[in-house]
C-alpha positions as CSV (number, residue, x, y, z in Angstrom):
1,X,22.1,-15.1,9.3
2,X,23.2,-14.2,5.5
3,X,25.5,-11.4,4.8
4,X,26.5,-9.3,2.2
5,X,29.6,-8.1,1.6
6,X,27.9,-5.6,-0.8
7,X,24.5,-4.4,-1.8
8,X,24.7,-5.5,-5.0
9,X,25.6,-9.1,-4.1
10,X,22.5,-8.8,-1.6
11,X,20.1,-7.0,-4.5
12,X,19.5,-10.2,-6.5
13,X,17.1,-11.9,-3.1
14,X,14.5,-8.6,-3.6
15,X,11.8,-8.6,-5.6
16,X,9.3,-5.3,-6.7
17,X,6.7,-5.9,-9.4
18,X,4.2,-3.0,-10.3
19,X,2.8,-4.3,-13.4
20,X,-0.2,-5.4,-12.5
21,X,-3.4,-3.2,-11.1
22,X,-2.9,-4.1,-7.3
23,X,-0.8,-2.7,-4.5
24,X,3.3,-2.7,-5.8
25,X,4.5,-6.1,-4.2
26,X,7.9,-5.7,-2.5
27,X,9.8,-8.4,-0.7
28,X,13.2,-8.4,1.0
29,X,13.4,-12.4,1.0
30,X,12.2,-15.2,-0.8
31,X,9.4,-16.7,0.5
32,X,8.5,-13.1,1.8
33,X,5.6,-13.7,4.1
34,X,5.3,-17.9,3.6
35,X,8.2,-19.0,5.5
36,X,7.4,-22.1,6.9
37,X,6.6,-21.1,10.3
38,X,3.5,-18.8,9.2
39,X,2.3,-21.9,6.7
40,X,2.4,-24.4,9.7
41,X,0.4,-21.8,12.4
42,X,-2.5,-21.3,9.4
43,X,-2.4,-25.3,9.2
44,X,-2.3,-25.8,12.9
45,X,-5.0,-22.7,13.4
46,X,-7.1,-24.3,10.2
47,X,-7.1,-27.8,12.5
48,X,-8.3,-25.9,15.8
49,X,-10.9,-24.2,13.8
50,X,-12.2,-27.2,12.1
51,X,-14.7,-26.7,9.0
52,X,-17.5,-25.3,11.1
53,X,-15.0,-22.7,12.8
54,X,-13.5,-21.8,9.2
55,X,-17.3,-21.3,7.7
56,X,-18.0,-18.6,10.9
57,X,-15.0,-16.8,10.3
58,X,-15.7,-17.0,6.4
59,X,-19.2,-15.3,6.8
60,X,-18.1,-12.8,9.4
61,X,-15.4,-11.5,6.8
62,X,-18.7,-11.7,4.1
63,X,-20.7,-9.6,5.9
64,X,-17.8,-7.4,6.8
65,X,-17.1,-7.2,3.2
66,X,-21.0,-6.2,2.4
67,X,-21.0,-3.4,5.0
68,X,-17.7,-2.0,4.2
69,X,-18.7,-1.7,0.3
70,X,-22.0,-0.1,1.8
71,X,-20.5,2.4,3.1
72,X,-18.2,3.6,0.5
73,X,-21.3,3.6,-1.9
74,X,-22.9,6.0,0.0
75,X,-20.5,8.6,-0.5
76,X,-20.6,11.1,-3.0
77,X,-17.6,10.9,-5.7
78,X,-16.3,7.7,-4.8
79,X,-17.0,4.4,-6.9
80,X,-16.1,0.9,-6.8
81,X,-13.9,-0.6,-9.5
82,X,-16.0,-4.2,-8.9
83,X,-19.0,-5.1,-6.8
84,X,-16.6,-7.4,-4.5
85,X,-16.6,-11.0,-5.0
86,X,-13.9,-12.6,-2.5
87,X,-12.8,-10.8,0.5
88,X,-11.3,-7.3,-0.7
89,X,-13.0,-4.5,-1.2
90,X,-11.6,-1.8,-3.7
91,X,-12.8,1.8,-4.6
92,X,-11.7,4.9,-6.7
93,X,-11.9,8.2,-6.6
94,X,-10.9,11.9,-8.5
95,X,-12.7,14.1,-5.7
96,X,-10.9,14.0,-3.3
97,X,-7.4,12.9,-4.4
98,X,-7.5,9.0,-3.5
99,X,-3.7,9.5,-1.8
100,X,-4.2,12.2,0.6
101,X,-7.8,10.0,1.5
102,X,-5.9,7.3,2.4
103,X,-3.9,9.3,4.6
104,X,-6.7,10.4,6.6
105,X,-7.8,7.5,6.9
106,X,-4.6,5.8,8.1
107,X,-5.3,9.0,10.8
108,X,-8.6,7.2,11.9
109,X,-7.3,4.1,12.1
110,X,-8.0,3.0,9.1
111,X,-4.7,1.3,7.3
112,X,-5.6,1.3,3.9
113,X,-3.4,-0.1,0.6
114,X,-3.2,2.4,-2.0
115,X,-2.8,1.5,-5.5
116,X,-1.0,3.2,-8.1
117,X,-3.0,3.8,-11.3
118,X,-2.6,0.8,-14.0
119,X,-4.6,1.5,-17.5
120,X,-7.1,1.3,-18.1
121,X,-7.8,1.0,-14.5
122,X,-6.7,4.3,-12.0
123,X,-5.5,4.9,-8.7
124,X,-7.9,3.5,-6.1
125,X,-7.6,2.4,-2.2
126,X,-7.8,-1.4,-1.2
127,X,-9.4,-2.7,1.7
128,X,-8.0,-6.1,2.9
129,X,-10.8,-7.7,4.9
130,X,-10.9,-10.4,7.7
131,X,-13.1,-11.6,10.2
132,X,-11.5,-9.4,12.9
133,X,-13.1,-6.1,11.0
134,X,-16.7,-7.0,11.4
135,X,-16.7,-5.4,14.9
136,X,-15.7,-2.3,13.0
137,X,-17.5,-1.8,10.0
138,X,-20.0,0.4,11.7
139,X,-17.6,2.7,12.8
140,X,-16.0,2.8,9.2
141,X,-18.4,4.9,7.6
142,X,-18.3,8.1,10.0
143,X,-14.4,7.6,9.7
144,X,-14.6,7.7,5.8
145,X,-17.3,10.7,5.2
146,X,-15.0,12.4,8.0
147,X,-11.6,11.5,5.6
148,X,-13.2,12.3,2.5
149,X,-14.0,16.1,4.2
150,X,-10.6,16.6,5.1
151,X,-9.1,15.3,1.8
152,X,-11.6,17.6,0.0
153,X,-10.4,20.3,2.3
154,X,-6.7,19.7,2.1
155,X,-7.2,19.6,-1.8
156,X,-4.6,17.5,-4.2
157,X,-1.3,16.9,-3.2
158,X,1.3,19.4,-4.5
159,X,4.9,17.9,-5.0
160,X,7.2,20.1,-5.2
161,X,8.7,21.2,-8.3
162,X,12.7,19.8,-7.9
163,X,11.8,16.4,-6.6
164,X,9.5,15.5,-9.5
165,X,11.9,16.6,-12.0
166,X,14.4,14.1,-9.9
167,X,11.8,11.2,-10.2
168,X,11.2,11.6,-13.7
169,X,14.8,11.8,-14.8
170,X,16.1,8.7,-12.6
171,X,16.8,5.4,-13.7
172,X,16.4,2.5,-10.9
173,X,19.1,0.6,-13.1
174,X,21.8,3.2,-12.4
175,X,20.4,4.6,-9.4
176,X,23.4,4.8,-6.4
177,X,22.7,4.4,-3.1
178,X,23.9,8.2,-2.3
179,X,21.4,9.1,-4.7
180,X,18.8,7.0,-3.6
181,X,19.5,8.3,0.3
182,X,19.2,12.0,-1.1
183,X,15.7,11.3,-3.2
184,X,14.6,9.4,-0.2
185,X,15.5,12.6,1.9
186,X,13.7,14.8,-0.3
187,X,10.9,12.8,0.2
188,X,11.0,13.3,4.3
189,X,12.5,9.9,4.6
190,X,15.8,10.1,6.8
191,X,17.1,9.2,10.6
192,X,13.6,10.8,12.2
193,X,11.0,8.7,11.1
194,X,8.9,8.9,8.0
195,X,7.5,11.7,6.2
196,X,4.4,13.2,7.3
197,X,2.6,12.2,4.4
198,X,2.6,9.0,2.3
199,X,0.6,10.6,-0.4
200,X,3.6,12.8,-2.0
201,X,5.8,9.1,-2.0
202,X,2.4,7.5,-3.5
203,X,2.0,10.4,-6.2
204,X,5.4,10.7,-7.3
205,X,5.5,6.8,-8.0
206,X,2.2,7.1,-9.7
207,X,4.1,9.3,-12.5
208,X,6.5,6.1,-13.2
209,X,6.0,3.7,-15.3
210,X,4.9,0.2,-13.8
211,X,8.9,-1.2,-14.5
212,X,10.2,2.0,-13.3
213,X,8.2,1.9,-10.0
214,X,9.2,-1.4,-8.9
215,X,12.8,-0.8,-9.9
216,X,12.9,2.3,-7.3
217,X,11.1,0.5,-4.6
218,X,13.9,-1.9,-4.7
219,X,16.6,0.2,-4.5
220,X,14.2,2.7,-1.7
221,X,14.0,-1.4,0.1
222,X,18.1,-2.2,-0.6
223,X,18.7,1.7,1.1
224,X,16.5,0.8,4.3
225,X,18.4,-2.5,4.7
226,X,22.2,-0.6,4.3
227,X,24.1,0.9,8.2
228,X,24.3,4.2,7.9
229,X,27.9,5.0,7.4
């Protein structure tokens, strides 16, 4: 165990980047997900599998891959940014907002990653794939036409007035931990849970500049880590 006497002794161990057209990458340590333990399961799971388990699981996440991409291009207004070439599938879209469609379809049980807009390239929804979703990619397209309804209905997000002023006038550099808890309040994070949608988070970051957004999701990370008082 490693403590702090003070956040900013503890700060330095986080990492944000945003400056780059994917998902912002935060991490609270510094191998983040590749501690040892999760390398040696993949090379003890890689041994089980052997090379003929490893190409089945490899063309299950292809053809999962091919039917999920499918899908998305048979719905009006939304587009992929690349035919896929590995095992992600990414798509775009201004009708309906592509935030409040990844809500809904984190409501259907579809966890999606969405990505903050990057020029040239805009905001778009990525779709991790493995082997375990090609069970479910049938089941993906109802859930999408069905999202991209009630995004269409719900319309835009609308952020309120006050708290994009906040965002746009804060600097992560100065940025206190009192101020951060209050801007994380305004954004319906606080002792009940999390706010009821992730789209007014994901649109209010979209407004930053890359540096600026990975500066605030370090000090939003370095808040979640601090006892309350």
């Amino acid at each position: 165990m490693l403590l702090h006497r003070d956040a900013a002794l503890r700060r330095p161990q986080y990492f944000g980047y945003a400056g780059w057209p994917g998902y912002p990458m935060l991490n609270a340590t510094v191998a983040s997900t590749r501690s040892g333990g999760p390398v040696a399961g993949a090379w003890a799971t890689l041994r089980h599998l052997g090379d003929d388990g490893y190409l089945r699981l490899a063309e299950r996440t292809a053809t999962a891959v091919t039917g999920l991409a499918a899908a998305v291009s048979t719905v009006d207004g939304l587009e992929l940014l690349a035919e896929p070439a590995t095992s992600v599938v990414v798509f775009t879209c201004t009708d309906p907002d592509p935030y409040v469609l990844a809500d809904q379809l984190a409501a259907r049980g579809w966890h999606t990653q969405p990505q903050l807009p990057y020029p040239p390239l805009p905001a778009s929804i990525h779709l991790s794939v493995t082997a375990a979703v090609a069970d479910q990619v049938d089941a993906f397209g109802p859930a999408l036409r069905d999202g991209v309804a009630a995004a269409r209905a719900a319309g835009p997000i609308q952020v309120p007035p006050e708290l994009a002023a906040a965002v746009a006038d804060l600097d992560p550099a100065t940025l206190g931990p009192d101020a951060m808890a209050g801007l994380a309040a305004a954004a319906g994070f606080g002792p009940d849970g999390l706010p009821e949608s992730m789209a007014v988070v994901n649109t209010l970051l979209a407004t930053l500049p890359p540096d600026r957004r990975a500066g605030l999701l370090v000090e939003f990370l370095s808040l979640l880590q601090t006892p309350p008082h």
